[in-house]
C-alpha positions in Angstrom: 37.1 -8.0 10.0 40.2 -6.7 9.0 42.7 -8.9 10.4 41.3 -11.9 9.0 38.9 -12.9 11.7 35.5 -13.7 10.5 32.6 -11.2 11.4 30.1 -13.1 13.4 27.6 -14.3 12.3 24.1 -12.8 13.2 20.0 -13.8 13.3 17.8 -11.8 11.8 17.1 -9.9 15.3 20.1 -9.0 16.2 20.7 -7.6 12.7 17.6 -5.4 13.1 18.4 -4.4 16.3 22.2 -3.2 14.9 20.4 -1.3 12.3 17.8 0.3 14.3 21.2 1.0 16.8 23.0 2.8 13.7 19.5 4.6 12.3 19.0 6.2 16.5 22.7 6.9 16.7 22.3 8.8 13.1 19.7 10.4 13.5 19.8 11.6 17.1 23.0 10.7 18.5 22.0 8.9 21.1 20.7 5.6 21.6 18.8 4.1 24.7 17.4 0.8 25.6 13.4 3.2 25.6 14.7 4.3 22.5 15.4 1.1 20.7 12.4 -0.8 22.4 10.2 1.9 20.7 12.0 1.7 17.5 11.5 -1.7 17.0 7.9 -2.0 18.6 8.9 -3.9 21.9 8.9 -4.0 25.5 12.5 -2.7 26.5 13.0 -6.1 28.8 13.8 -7.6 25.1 16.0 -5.2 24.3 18.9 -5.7 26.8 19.3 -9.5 26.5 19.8 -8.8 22.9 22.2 -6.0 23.6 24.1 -8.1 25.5 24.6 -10.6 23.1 25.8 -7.8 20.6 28.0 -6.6 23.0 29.6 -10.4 23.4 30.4 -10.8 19.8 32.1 -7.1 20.2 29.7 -4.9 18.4 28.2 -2.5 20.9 29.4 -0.9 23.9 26.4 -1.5 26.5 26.5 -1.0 29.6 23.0 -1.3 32.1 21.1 2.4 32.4 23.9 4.1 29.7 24.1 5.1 26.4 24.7 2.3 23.2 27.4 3.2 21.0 28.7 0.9 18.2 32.0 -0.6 17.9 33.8 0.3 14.6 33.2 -3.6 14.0 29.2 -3.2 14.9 29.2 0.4 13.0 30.5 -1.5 9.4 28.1 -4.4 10.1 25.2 -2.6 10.7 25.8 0.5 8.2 25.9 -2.8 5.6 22.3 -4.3 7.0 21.1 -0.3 6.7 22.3 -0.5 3.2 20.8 -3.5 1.8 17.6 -2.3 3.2 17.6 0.9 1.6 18.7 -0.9 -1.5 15.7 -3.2 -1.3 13.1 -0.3 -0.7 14.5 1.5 -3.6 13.9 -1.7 -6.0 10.0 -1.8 -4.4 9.5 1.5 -4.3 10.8 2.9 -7.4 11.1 -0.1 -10.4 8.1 -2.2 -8.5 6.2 1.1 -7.4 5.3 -0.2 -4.0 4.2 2.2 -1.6 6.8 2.7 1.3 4.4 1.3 4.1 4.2 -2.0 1.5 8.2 -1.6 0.6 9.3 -1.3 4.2 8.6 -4.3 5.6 9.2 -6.3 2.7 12.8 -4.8 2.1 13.3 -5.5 6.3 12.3 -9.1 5.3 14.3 -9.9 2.7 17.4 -7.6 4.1 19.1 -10.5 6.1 19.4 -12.9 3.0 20.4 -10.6 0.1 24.7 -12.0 0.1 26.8 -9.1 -0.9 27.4 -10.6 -4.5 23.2 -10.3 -4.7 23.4 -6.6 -3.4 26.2 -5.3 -5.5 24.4 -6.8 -8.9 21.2 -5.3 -7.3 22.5 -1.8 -7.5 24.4 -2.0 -10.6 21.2 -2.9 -11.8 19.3 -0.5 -10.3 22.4 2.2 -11.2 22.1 1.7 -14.8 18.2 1.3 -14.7 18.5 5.3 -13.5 21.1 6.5 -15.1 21.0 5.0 -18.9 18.1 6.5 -21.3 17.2 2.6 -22.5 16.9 2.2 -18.5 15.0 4.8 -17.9 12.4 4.1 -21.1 12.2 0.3 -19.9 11.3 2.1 -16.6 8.7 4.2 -18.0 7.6 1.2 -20.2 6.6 -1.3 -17.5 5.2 1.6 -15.1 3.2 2.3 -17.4 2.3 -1.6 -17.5 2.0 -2.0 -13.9 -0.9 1.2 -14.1 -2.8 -0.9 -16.7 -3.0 -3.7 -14.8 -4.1 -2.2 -11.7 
């Protein structure tokens, strides 16, 4: 936070369900305990006691049979949980040539340990991977390993 209190610390659900929180609000601007449940693959009963929780620690406003928003607090945390994930997809998707249904779950997986030191080398690497021409052969090079081997 901000003023110097610590965010709180979160399990790996209650990151997810942040993240699929932030994904719904994106991309329909609204979200809903039927939305989320679906989202995630679970029965909605699961869905408030975790929303609960989020709203304890400050990081969604919930309340029963309304609309979830995210706290400005809830929004940073979870746009950061969005981003690693998309930063691990793009490492198995495009240098490990993954296919997304392989990349997805993988990237969701490994999401709640990457530390920000870890994630910020990540995409430098990945960065300079794309954008330098020595990058870009290595690239090319060990695609065209990974097609051999296969």
């Amino acid at each position: 936070m901000t003023d110097g209190t610590p965010e709180p610390a979160l399990t790996r659900s209650l990151e997810d369900y942040l993240e699929t929180i932030y994904q719904l609000l994106r991309d329909h601007r609204e979200a809903r305990v039927r939305d989320i449940a679906e989202a995630r693959g679970v029965k909605a009963g699961s869905v408030s006691p975790a929303l609960r929780r989020l709203a304890d620690l400050g990081l969604v406003d919930y309340a029963q049979r309304e609309h979830i928003g995210l706290t400005p607090l809830g929004e940073a945390m979870a746009r950061r949980v969005y981003e690693r994930h998309r930063l691990l997809e793009r490492l198995f998707q495009h240098v490990l040539q993954l296919p997304p249904a392989d990349a997805d779950p993988i990237a969701c997986a490994m999401e709640h340990s990457l530390t920000p030191v870890a994630m910020a080398r990540l995409e430098r690497l990945l960065d300079l991977l794309d954008s330098h021409a020595d990058g870009r052969a290595f690239l090319e090079a060990f695609h065209d390993r990974l097609a051999a081997d296969e």
